[in-house]
N, C-alpha and C positions, 0 to 999 in steps of 0.2 A: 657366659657360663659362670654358673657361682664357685666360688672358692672357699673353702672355711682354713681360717686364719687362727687357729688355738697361740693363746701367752702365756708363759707362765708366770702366776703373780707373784710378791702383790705387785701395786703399782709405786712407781711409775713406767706406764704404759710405753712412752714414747714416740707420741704423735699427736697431732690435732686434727680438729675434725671442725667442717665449716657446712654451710646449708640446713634444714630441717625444717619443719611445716610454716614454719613464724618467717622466713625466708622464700615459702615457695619452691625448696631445692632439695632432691635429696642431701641425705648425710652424705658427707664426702670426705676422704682422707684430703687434710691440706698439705699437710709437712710430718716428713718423719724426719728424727733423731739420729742422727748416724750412729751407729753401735748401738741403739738402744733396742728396747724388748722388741718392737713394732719391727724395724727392720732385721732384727734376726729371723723372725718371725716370719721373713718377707711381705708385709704390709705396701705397700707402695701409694705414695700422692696421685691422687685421681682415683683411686679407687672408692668405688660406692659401698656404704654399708648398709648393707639390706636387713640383714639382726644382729642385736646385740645379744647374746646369752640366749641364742632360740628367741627372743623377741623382736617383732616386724619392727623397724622403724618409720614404716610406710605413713605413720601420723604422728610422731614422736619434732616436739619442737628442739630447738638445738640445746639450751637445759637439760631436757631431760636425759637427752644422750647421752652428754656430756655427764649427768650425775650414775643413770647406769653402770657408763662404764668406770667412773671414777670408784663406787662403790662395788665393786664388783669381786665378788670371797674369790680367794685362789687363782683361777685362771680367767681369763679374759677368751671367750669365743663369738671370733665374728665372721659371719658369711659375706662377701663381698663382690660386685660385679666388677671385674676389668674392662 
């Protein structure tokens, strides 16, 4: 069941994120930051991000996730599978 995950920016976010098309895997949370934005947030490691900002990452290589969300104005919104 998806979950949407709002941050408030800016960054930093507070987590990393591993897989994407150049890997064969989805985007995956790998590690959160204890006390940071991502865990307030309730973000959790193992969690899939299915979009960043309303955008699918269903084809997005790990770059560009990575740059979406890094540039990303004000808040950070991501849907996520558990």
């Amino acid at each position: 069941m998806p979950v949407t995950v709002t941050l408030p920016g800016p960054a930093p976010w507070g987590f990393r994120i591993s897989g994407g098309r150049d890997f064969g895997k989805p985007i995956t949370v790998s590690k959160v930051t204890e006390h940071g934005k991502a865990a307030t947030g309730d973000l959790r490691p193992g969690d899939v991000i299915v979009t960043i900002n309303g955008e699918s990452t269903a084809e997005m290589l790990n770059v560009e996730a990575q740059n979406k969300i890094k540039q990303s104005p004000g808040q950070l919104r991501l849907e996520v599978e558990r």
